[in-house]
N, C-alpha and C positions, 0 to 999 in steps of 0.2 A: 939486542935488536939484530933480526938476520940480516944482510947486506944481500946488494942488489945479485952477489953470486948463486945466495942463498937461494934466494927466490926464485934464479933463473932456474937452478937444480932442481927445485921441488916445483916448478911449472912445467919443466921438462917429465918430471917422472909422472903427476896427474897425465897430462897429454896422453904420454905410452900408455897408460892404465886404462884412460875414456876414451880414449879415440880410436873405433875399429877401424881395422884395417884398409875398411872398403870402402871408410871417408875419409883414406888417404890417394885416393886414385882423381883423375881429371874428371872432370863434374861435367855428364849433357847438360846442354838447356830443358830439357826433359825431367831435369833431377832436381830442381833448383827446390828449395824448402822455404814456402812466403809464412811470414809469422802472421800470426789474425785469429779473427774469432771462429774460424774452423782450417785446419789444418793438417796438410794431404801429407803423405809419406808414401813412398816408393818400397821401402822395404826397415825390417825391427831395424839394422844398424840406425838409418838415417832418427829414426825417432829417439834411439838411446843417445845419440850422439847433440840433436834436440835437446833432448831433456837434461845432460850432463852439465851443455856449457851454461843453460836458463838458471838452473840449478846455484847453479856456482859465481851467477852475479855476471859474466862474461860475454853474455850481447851487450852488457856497455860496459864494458871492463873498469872507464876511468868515469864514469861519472858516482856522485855519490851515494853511498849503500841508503841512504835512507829512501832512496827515488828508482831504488829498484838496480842499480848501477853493482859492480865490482870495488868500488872503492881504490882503486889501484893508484898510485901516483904516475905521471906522465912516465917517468922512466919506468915503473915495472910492467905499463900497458907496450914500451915499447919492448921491450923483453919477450912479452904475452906474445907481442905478433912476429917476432922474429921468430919465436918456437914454433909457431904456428907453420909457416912460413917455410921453416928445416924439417916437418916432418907433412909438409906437402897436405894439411888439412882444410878440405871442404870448409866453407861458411855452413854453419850449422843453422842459419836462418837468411835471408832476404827480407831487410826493414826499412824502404825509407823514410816513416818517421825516426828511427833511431839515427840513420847517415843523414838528415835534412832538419825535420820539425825538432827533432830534441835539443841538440845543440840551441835554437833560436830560442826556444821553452827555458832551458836554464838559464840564459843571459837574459832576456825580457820578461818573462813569464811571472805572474802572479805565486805566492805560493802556494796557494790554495790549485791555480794551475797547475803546478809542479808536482802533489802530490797526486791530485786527478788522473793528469795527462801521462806521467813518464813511467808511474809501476807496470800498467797494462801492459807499455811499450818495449817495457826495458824487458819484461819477461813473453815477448812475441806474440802478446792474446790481440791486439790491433794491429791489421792492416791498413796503412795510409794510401792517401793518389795526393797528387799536388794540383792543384786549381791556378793556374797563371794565363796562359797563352789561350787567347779569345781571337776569332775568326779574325778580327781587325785591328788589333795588338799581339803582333807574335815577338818579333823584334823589336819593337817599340812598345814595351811591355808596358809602360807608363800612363798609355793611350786607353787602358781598359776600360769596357764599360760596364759589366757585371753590377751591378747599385747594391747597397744594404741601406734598406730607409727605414731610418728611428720611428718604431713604434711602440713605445713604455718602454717594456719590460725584457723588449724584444727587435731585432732586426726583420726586415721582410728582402730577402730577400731576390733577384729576377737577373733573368739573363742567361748566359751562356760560356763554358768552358772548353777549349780543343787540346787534343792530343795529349790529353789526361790518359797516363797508362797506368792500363786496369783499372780503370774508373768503377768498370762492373763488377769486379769483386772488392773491391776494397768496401773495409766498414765506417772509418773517417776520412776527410778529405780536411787538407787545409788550404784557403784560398785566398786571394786578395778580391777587394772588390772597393767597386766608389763609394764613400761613405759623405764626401764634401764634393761638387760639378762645380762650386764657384770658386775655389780656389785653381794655380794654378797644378797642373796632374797629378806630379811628384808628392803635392803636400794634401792630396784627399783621399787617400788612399788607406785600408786599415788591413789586418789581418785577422779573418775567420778561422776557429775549427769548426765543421757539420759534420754532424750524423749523417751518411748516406742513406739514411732509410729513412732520414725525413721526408712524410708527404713534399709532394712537389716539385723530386728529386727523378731524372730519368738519365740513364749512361747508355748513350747507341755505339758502339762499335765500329769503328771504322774499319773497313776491308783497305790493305794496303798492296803495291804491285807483289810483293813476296809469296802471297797467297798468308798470311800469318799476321797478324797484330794484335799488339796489347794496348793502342791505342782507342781511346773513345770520345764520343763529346755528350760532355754534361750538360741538361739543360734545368734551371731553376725557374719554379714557376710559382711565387710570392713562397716561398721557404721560410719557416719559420727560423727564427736564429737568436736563442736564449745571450745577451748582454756578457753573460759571464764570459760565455765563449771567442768574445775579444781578446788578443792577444798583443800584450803594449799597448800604446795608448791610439785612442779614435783618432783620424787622422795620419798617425804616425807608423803607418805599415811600409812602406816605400824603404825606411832605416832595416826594418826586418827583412823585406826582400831584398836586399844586397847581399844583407847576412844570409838567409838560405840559400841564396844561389851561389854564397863561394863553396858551401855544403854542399850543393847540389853539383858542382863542378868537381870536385873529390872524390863526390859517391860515386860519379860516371868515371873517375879515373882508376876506381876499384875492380871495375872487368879487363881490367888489364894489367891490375898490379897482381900482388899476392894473393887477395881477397876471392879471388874468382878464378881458378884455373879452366882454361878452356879445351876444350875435346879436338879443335881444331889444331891441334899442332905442328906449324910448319914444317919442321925438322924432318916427322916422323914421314908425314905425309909425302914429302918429298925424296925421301927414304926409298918408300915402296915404289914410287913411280916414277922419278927419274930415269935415265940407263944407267949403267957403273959406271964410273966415274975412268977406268981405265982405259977407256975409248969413245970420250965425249965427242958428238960434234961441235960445229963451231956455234950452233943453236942451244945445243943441251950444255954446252959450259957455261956459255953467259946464261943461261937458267937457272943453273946450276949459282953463279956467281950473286943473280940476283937473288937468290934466296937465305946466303949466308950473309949478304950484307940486310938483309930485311929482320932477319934474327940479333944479328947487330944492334938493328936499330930497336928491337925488343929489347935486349937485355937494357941498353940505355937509359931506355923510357923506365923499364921495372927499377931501375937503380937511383934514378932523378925520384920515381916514387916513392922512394922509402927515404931518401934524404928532404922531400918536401916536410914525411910526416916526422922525421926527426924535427924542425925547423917549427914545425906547427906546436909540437911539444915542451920545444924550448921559450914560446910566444913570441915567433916571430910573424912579422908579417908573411904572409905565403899567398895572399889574396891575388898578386899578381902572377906569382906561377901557376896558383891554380888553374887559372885562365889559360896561359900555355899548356900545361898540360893534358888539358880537356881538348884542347885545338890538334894537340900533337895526337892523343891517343886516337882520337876518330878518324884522321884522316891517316892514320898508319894503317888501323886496322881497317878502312876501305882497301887501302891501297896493298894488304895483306891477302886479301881474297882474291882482288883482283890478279895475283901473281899464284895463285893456288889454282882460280882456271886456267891461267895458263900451263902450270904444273898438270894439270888433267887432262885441257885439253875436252875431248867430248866426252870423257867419260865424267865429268860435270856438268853435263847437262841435262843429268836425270832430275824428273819432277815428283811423279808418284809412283809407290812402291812398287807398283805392282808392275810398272815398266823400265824397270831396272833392279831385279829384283839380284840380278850379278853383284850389285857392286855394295860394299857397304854403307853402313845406315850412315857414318860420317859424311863420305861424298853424295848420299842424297839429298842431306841437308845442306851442299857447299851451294848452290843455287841459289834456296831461300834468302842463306845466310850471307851472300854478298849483296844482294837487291837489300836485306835490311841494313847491312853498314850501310847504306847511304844516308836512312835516318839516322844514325849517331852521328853526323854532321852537321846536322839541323837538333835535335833533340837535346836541350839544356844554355842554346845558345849555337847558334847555325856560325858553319868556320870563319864565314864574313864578319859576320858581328863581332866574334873573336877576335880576327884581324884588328877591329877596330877599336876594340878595348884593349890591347895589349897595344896598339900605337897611343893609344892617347892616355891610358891609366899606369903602362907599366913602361913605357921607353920616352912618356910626355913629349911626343911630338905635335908642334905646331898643328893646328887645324886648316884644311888644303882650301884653297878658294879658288882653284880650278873648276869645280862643276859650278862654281855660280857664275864664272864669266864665262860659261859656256867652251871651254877648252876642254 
């Protein structure tokens, strides 16, 4: 039997063999690869590099080979992503039902679910959106009103979904909705998958201040919703929605760990446009200063993420750091951009191309791209809310009764 050295050696040499060169470089948002039932590519590498890891079982490394997975045990997936990791490689796909729906799929899921739902997934042919946060439950998710009413053989259906991203291209959606109004919230709640292409089914688009969004809202209008497609038991979605959202809380912490290298690189950026450091003034050092303690705070956060996912491996609980660390990575990388225009300065405040055609494509996206950090502060659980789950699930403090006596 080869040992864990074994394995690392021959994941390292596959890697070198499959992975061009040019998906080892920082990844635009422009380049990202969504797995689904049609499938854009930018250029042959991205597609071979696609089809090597699908190939090889390694969009789910550690789930199991029969469900379309890698088969891998926790230690040799942590292996898989430490190689990954040293040799600086691109995610070869974007999934959130692999980083959200699957994970809940194997632990709840029907088998008959299991084999349906996770081969598509596991080899990229389905694009998911998640269905949760409604005009009037955003934060108080519990509050939803979305219905699905027993009809035979079948749900119907009604209501409304927001800030579902990419609603409009995704092919499935998995969603909660009210299945029981007379119980109290927590306990009527169930979990959907739909077909987006079921009649009934409309995704609008929201326009955001950035000029850019993948955000839309979904409207359902008596949607048909086949019984099989229950996931866990009627009623008992509320237990699954905890479970995805510690998923969903990881997947968001992956644009900032290994998983996702980004094009905006502070270091670099601040390279070019700083003055030399050999006659700072007393403005450009503390700039200067702020920028090597913000990369600090990078390396930190990247280092907390790979020892959460050790810890997740080993089956620990991690549910409460996840939490921190969704809270930490968003309001970093707000406050990441926010020190890059000042790094700029005006030569960040270009919009479109054609009026600032000086400067490059990175600082013409640094605009969009700080107006959009602000929704990754709200998107998956707003930093309030955060606050408030890590004072009361993960440091168990007492509950305040100052706003009720009005203080």
């Amino acid at each position: 039997m080869s040992t864990l050295e074994d394995f690392r050696r021959e994941t390292r040499a596959w890697l070198e063999a499959n992975c061009p060169p040019s998906m080892r470089t920082p990844m635009p948002d422009g380049e990202l690869v969504w797995g689904g039932s049609t499938v854009e590519f930018s250029s042959a590498d991205q597609r071979l590099w696609f089809e090597r890891m699908r190939d090889k079982g390694w969009f789910c490394p550690d789930w199991p080979a029969e469900y379309g997975g890698g088969g891998l045990t926790p230690e040799q997936s942590a292996v898989l992503e430490s190689e990954l990791r040293r040799l600086r490689c691109r995610p070869p796909q974007i999934n959130l039902g692999i980083w959200m729906l699957g994970p809940v799929v194997l632990e709840f899921g029907s088998e008959e679910q299991k084999r349906e739902l996770l081969p598509p997934m596991a080899r990229g042919q389905v694009r998911w959106c998640q269905g949760f946060s409604e005009p009037n439950a955003g934060s108080d998710l519990a509050s939803l009103k979305t219905s699905a009413v027993d009809a035979g053989d079948h749900f119907l259906v009604n209501g409304t979904k927001i800030w579902t991203s990419y609603g409009d291209k995704s092919d499935w959606m998995y969603m909660l909705v009210r299945t029981n109004p007379e119980v109290p919230k927590q306990q009527g709640i169930s979990l959907l998958v739909v077909d987006m292409k079921s009649p009934g089914i409309e995704a609008r688009p929201i326009d955001l201040i950035s000029g850019k969004s993948s955000f839309c809202q979904v409207f359902f209008d008596n949607v048909r919703v086949p019984k099989r497609q229950l996931v866990g038991p009627l009623d008992g979605g509320w237990t699954l929605a905890k479970a995805l959202l510690q998923h969903e809380r990881r997947a968001m912490s992956k644009f900032g760990e290994f998983s996702l290298p980004t094009h905006f690189d502070l270091l670099s950026i601040a390279g070019r446009y700083l003055p030399p450091a050999a006659s700072p003034s007393p403005a450009d050092l503390a700039l200067r200063h702020r920028v090597h303690a913000m990369a600090m705070d990078e390396m930190a956060y990247s280092l907390s993420a790979q020892r959460m996912g050790e810890e997740a491996r080993a089956r620990r609980n991690v549910s409460g750091l996840m939490a921190i660390m969704k809270l930490v990575h968003s309001e970093q990388e707000k406050d990441k951009f926010e020190l890059l225009l000042d790094v700029l300065g005006h030569r960040a405040l270009g919009w479109e191309d054609e009026a600032c055609e000086a400067f490059e494509a990175q600082e013409l996206a640094l605009a969009r791209a700080w107006l959009g950090s602000f929704a990754q502060t709200i998107a998956g659980g707003s930093s309030e809310v955060q606050l408030n789950v890590i004072a009361k699930r993960v440091l168990e403090l007492p509950e305040g009764n100052a706003g009720r006596q009005g203080k």
